[in-house]
C-alpha positions as CSV (number, residue, x, y, z in Angstrom):
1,X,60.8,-19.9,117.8
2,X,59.9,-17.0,115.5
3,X,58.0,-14.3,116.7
4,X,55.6,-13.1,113.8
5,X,54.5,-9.4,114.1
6,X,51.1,-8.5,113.8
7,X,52.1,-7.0,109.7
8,X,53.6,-10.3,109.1
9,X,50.3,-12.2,109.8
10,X,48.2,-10.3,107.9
11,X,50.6,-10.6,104.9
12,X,50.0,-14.2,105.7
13,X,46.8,-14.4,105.6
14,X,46.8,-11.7,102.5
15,X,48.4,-14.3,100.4
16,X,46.7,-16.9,102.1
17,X,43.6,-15.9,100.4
18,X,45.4,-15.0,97.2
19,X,46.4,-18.5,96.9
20,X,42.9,-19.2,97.8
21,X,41.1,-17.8,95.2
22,X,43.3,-18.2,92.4
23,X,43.1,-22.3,92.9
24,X,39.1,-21.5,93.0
25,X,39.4,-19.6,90.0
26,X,41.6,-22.4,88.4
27,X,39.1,-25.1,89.1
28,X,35.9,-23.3,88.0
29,X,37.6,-22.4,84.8
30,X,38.8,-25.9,83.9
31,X,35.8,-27.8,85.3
32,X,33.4,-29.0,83.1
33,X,29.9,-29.0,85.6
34,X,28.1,-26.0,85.6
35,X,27.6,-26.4,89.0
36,X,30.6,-26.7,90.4
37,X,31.8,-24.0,88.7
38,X,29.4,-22.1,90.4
39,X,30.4,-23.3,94.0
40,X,33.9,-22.2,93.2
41,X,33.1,-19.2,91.2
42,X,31.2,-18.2,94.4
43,X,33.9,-19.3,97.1
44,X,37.0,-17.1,94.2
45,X,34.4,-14.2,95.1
46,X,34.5,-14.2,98.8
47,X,38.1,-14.9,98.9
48,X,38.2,-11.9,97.2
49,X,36.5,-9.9,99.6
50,X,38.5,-11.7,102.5
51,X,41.9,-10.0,100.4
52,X,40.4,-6.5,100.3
53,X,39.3,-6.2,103.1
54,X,42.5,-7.7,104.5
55,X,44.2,-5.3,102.7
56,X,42.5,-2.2,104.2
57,X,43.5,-3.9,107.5
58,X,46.9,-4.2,106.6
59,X,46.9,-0.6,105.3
60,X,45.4,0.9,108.4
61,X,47.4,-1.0,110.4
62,X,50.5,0.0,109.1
63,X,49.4,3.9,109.2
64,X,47.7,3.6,112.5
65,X,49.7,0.9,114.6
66,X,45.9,-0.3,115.1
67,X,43.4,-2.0,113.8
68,X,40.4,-0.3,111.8
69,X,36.8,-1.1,112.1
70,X,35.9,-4.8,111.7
71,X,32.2,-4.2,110.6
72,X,31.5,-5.7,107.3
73,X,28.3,-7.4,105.9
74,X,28.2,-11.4,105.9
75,X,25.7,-12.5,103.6
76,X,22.6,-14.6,104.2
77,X,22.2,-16.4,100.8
78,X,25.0,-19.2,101.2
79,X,22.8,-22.1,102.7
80,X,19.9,-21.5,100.0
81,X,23.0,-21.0,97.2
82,X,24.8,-24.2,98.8
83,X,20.9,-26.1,98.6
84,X,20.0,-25.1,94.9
85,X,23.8,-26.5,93.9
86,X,24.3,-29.5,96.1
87,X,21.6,-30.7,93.6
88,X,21.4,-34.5,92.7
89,X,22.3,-33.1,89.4
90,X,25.7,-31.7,90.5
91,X,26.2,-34.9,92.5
92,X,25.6,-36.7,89.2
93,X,28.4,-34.5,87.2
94,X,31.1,-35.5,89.6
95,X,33.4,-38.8,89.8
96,X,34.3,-39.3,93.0
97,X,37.9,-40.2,91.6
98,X,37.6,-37.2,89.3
99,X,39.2,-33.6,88.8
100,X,36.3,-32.1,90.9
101,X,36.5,-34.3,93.8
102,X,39.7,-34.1,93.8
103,X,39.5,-30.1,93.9
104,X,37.3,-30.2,96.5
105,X,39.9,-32.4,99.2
106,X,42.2,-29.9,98.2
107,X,39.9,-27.1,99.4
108,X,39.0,-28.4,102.2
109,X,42.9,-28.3,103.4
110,X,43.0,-24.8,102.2
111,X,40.0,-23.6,104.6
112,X,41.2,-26.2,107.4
113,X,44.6,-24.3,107.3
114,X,43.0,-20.8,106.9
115,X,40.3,-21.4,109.7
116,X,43.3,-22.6,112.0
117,X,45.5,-19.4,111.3
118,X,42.6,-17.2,112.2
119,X,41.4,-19.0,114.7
120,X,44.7,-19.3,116.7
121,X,45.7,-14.8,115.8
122,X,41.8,-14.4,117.3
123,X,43.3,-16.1,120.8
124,X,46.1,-14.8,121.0
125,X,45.1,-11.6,119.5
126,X,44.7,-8.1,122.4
127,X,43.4,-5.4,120.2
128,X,39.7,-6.5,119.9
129,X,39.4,-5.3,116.4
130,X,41.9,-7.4,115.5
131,X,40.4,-10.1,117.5
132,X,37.0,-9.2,115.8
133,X,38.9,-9.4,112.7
134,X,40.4,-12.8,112.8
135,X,37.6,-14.2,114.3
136,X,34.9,-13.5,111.7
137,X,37.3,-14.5,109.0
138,X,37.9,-17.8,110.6
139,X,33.9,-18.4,110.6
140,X,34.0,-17.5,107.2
141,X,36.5,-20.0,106.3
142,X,34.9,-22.5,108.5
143,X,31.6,-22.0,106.8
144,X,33.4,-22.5,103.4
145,X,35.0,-25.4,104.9
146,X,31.5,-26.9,105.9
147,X,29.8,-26.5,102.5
148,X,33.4,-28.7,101.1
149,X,32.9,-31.5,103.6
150,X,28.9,-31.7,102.5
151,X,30.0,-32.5,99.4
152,X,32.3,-34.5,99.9
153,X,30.7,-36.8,102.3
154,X,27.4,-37.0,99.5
155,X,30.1,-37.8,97.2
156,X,31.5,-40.3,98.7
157,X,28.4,-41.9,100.2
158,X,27.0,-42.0,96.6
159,X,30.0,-44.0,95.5
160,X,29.8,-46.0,98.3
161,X,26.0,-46.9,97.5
162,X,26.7,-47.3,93.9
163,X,29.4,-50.2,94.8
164,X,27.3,-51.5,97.7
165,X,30.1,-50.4,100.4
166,X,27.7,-50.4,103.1
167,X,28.1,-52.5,105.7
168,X,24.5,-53.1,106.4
């Protein structure tokens, strides 16, 4: 089994969240709801923060042979910004079988896989900076992660109304 140094998992995890955001980026550009280009737009822009500030890491680390300061801001305003764009409006933009939906199960798999890498270097992880590190990053993911699987599960329960797939 390979043995993955700390430099190699933050590269990981750099491209990681480069891969990230440009599929973000791609689907708010091509989409054609306002709204979901919004939740995308928004998502591009912290994965953008997530590869800077990984970046410093990685720098620091590489100068150091330690982790720097894990002290960053997490904003307040995603719930109320998830709210005001899991509208009935935005619900009614989407197919279920469309582009966007299908963007959205591809997201999901994205944060699922970047919430397990961080979550797994945060165990096994000694420094506590770096455990710090991965650890907030993996509730970030997670969090991006949850506001996917609400929409998906409105989307899918709308469809599932519309066709009368309930079993009541």
């Amino acid at each position: 089994m390979e043995t993955k140094t700390t430099t190699d998992i933050l590269k990981e995890a750099i491209l990681l969240e480069q891969r990230g955001r440009a599929f973000y980026s791609s689907v708010a550009a091509q989409t054609a709801s306002e709204a979901v280009k919004q939740i995308f737009t928004m998502i591009a822009n912290e994965e953008e923060e997530h590869i800077r500030f990984l970046s410093e890491q990685y720098a620091h680390y590489r100068k150091h042979n330690v982790f720097g300061d894990v002290t960053v801001h997490q904003g307040d305003a995603r719930d109320e910004v998830t709210r005001s764009v899991l509208s009935e409006e935005m619900k009614s933009q989407i197919s279920a079988a469309g582009f966007e939906a299908a963007a959205i199960s591809a997201a999901m798999d994205f944060e699922a896989k970047a919430v397990e890498l961080y979550s797994s270097r945060a165990e096994s992880a000694n420094d506590p900076n770096e455990k710090s590190l991965y650890r907030m990053l993996a509730e970030w993911e997670r969090g991006h992660h949850q506001w996917l699987a609400r929409i998906d599960k409105e989307l899918r329960e709308q469809v599932w109304y519309d066709n009368n797939f309930w079993p009541f």
